[in-house]
BADREN-345319 format. One line per 5 residues: their letters; for each residue x, y, z of C-alpha. Coordinates in steps of 0.1 Angstrom, whole numbers. Layout:
A> X,Y,Z | ...;
//
This chain:
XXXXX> 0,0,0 | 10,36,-8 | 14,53,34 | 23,92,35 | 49,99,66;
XXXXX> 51,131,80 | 64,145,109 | 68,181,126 | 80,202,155 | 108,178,168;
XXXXX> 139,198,167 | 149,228,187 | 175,253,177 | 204,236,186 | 196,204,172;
XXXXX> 193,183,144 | 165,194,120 | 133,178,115 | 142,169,84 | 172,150,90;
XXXXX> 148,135,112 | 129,121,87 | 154,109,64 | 166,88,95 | 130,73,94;
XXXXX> 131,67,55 | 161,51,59 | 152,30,85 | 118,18,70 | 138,3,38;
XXXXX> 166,-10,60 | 140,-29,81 | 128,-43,42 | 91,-27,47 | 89,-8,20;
XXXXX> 111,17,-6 | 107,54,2 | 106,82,-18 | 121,120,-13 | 113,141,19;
XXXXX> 98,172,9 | 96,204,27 | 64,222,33 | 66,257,41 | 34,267,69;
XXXXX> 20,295,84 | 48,319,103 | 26,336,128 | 34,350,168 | 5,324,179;
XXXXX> 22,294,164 | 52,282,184 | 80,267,161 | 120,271,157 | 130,285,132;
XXXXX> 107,284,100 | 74,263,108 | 79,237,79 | 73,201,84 | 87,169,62;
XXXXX> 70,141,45 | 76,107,27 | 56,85,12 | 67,50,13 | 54,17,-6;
XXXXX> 47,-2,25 | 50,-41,23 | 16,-61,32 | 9,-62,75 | 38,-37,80;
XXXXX> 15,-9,88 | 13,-14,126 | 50,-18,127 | 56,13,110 | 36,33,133;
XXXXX> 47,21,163 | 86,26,151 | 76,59,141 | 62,69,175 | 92,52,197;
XXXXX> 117,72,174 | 100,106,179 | 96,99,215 | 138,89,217 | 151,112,189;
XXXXX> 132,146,190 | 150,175,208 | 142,186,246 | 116,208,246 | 102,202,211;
XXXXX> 66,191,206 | 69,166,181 | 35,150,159 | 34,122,135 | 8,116,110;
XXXXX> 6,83,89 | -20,80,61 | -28,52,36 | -46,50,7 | -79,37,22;
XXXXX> -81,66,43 | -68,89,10 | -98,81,-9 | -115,111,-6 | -85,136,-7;
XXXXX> -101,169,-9 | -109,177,31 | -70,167,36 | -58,191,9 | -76,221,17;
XXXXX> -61,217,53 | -30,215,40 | -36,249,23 | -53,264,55 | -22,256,75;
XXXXX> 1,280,52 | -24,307,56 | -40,306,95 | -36,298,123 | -53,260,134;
XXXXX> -63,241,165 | -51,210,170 | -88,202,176 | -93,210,141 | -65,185,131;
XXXXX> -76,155,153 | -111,159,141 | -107,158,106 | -76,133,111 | -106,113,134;
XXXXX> -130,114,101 | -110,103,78 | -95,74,95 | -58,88,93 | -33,80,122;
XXXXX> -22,119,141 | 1,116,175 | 21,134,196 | 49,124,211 | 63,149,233;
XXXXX> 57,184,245 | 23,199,241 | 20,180,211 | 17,209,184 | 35,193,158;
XXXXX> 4,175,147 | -9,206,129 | 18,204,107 | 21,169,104 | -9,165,93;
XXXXX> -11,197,71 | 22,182,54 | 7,152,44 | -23,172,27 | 3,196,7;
XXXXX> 24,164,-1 | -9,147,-15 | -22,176,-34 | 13,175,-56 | 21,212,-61;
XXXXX> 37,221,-26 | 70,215,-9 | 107,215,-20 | 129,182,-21 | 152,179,12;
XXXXX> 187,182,3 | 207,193,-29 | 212,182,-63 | 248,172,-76 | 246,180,-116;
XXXXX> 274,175,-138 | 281,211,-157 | 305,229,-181 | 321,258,-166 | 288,260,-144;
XXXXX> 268,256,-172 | 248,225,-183 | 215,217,-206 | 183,209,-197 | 188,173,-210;
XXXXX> 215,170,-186 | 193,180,-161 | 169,160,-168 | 196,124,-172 | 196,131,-131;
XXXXX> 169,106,-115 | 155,136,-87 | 145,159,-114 | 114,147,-136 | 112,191,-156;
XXXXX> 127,218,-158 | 100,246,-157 | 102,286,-157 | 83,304,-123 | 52,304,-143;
XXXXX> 50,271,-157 | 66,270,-193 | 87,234,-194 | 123,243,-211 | 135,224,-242;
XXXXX> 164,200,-234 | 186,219,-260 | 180,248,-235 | 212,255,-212 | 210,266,-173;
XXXXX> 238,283,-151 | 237,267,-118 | 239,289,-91 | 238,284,-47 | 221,250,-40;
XXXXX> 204,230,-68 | 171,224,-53 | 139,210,-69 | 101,216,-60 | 65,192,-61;
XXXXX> 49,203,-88 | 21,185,-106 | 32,156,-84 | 68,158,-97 | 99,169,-89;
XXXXX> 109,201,-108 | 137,220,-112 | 123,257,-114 | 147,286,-131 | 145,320,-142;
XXXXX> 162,344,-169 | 199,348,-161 | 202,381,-165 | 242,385,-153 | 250,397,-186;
XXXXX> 268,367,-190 | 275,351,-231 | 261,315,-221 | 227,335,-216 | 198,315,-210;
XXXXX> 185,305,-175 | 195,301,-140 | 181,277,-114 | 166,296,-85 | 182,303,-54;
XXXXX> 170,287,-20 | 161,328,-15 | 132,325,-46 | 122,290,-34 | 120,304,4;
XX> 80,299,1 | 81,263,-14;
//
């Protein structure tokens, strides 16, 4: 079965970051033989003086293709982990959704997209998580990071939120490469412009700070914009971690 894994809130500022976190869990779920995992993704969520968080209020998901009967195994892993592994002080939530309780993705969705734009109860969360059959806990703390983890799982469903965890390593000339370069690389599925026009593969990029990639129509795109440095290669420019600071 297809499960979503997300967590939120378990890191404080001296610690490691929840999404290191949650590559620890990915990790462990394939070396444990339950299932492969894909990417963690960021999602970026509301930053407002009523919602406690550390640093930027983003939570982390995976979706993982879970072997038969190792649902209850996952969850319970997933809870002593938080409960060992999340920082003092942190108020750590996990949410864990299948397929069944997927079916009817809309209500899920649209909390996702609440959750970057108002503040939520976590009555809210356990409710809807209560209706729609998905697994929400909290493992420490007051608990808070079920908003998120919850809300993470609905932006990571709807396809068009979040930026991948970590950077891309891409083979270039001179800092330069083409989009079918790019595209030879097995975490980038486009190349797209901010407004949604996919490049042709003749097209050539300048990579510049961190090459990160974004969900977008449930796949991983490398977004870019005109390179306007003056420089002869002309062209594009992948986008700094500064224009992707809403993903």
């Amino acid at each position: 079965m297809n499960v979503y894994v997300c967590i939120d809130d378990t890191d404080s500022l001296d610690s490691r970051g929840t999404g290191e976190l949650a590559d620890l869990l990915a990790r462990e779920v394939e070396k444990r033989n339950w299932g492969f995992c894909s990417s963690v993704t960021r999602h970026q969520l509301y930053v407002h003086p009523d919602i406690p968080y550390t640093s930027h209020n983003s939570s982390m998901c995976f979706t993982t293709r879970l072997e038969e009967g190792k649902l209850d195994s996952l969850r319970d892993y997933a809870a002593r982990f938080l409960a060992e592994e999340s920082a003092a002080g942190s108020d750590p939530g996990l949410c864990i959704a299948t397929d069944e309780s997927l079916s009817a993705p809309d209500p899920l969705i649209e909390f996702g997209i609440r959750a970057k734009q108002s503040v939520i109860t976590m009555q809210e969360a356990y409710d809807l998580a209560d209706r729609l059959g998905i697994h929400l806990s909290c493992h420490g703390g007051t608990g808070q990071g079920i908003i998120g983890a919850l809300a993470g799982v609905g932006l990571r469903l709807g396809g068009n939120d979040g930026r991948m965890r970590g950077s891309l390593s891409l083979p270039s000339e001179n800092g330069t490469t083409t989009v079918a370069d790019i595209l030879s690389h097995a975490g980038v599925d486009e190349v797209r412009t901010m407004d949604g026009c996919a490049l042709g593969e003749t097209e050539r990029v300048r990579l510049v700070d961190k090459v990160k990639t974004v969900l977008r129509g449930g796949k991983m795109v490398l977004l870019v914009v005109p390179d306007g440095d003056g420089s002869e290669v002309g062209g594009w420019k992948n986008c700094t971690r500064q224009q992707l600071k809403s993903y």
